[in-house]
N, C-alpha and C positions, 0 to 999 in steps of 0.2 A: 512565576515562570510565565512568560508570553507562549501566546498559542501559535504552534505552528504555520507556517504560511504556505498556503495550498499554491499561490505561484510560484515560489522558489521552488518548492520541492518537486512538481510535476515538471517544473524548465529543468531543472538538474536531470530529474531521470529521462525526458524528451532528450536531452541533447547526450547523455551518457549511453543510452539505449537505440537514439536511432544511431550514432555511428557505429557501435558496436551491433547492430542487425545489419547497417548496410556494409560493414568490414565483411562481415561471418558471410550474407550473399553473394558477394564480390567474391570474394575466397573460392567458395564454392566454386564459381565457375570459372574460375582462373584455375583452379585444380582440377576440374572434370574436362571442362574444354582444350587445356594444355596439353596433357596427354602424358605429360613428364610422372606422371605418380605423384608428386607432391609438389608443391611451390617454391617457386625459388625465390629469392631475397627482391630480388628486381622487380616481378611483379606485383611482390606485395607492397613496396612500396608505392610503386608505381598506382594502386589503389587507394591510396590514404586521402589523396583530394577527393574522390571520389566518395567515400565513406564522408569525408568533412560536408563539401557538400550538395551531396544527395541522402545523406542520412542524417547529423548533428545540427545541421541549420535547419531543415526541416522542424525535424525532433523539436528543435529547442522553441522556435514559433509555435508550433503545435502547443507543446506543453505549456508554453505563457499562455495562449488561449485558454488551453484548456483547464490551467491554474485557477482563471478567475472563472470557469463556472464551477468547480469543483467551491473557490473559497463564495461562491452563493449559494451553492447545494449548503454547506456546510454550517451557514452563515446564524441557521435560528438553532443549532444544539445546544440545550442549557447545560449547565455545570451542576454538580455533575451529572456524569452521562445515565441516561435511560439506557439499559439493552435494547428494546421495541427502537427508539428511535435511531438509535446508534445503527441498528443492525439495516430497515429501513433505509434508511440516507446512503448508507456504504451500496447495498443493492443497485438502489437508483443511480447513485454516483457512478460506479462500473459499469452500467449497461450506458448511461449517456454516453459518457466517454470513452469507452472503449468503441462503441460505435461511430461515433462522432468521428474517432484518430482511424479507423477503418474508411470511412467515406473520404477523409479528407488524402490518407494514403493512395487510395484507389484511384483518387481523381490525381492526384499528382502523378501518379504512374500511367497514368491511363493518357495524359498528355504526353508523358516523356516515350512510351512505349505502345501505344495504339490499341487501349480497350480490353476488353474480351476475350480477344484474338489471342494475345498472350497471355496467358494462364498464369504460367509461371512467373513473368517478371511483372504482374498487375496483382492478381488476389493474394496469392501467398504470400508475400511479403506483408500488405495491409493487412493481413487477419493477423500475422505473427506481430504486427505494431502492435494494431484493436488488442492484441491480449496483454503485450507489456503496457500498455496504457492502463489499463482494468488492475493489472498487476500491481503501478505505481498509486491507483488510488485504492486500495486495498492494504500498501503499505501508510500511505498517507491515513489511511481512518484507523490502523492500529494507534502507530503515532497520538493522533488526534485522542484516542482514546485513555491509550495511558497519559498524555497531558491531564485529561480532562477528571482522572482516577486519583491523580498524584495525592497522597497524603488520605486520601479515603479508606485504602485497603487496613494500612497501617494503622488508622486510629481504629478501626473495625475491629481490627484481631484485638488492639489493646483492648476497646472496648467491652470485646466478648467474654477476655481474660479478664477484666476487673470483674464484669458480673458475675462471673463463674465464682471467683476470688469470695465475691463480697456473700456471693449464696453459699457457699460451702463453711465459713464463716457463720452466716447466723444458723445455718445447720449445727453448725457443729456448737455454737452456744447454746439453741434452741436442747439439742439431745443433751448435753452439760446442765441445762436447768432443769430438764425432764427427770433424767436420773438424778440429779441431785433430791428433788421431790421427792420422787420414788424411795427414795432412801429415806429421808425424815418422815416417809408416812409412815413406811417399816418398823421404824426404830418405836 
């Protein structure tokens, strides 16, 4: 089995996660600022360029970016996996990038919507990125993980059962020649 690829997978969830965060923000405010109590068919519509892009194109650049530093972080884990190191690298990996897709969010909004000043349509958004970012490489090092696992758990239990198999065995010989002894010293 090939090892998974930190740039597909991080461009998938970039471009699946930012339009489905900037659908859900749009929404939002197409619901709250209407006034109507819920949305109607037209405006959500009317958002899906919007979601495309200002959220999936984004997303999706992002995440190739941020694919290839993920598959460098990723790039010296030996087979199979260490916990120490596994665990390690995933840490590292999520704080880069999750901060990384935060600054780069912030800065994209912070052109399109002017800094500081808006709270709402500059940080929020980028911190709810920065976490599905964190999120996608946290999926991405399970992943990575059980690739890197495949066929070790399985031969482990076998193995644990044949030793177990094989000592209960000369146990069970070892007490058979015992008491057999025991008996011919008797007699």
């Amino acid at each position: 089995m090939k090892k998974p690829s930190a740039v597909l997978h991080m461009t998938g969830y970039g471009l699946v996660y930012g339009f489905l965060l900037a659908m859900l923000y749009t929404w939002s405010f197409v619901i709250v600022l209407g006034g109507t109590g819920g949305a109607d068919w037209e405006a959500i519509v009317f958002t899906l360029p919007f979601g495309l892009l200002f959220g999936a194109l984004p997303g999706a650049v992002m995440g190739f970016i941020e694919g290839w530093i993920l598959r460098y972080k990723t790039r010296d884990i030996q087979i199979p996996l260490n916990q120490t190191d596994w665990s390690n690298t995933r840490k590292s990996a999520r704080k880069t990038i999750g901060g990384l897709t935060f600054l780069l969010m912030f800065g994209l909004l912070s052109l399109l919507f002017g800094g500081w000043t808006n709270f709402l349509l500059t940080t929020i958004p980028a911190a709810i990125a920065g976490g599905a970012a964190a999120y996608a490489v946290n999926r991405y090092m399970k992943k990575l993980r059980v690739w890197g696992n495949i066929g070790k758990m399985k031969n482990d239990y076998k193995t644990k059962n044949q030793l177990a198999d094989t000592d209960s065995t000369n146990n069970a010989a070892h007490l058979t020649t015992e008491t057999d002894s025991q008996i011919q010293s008797q007699r």
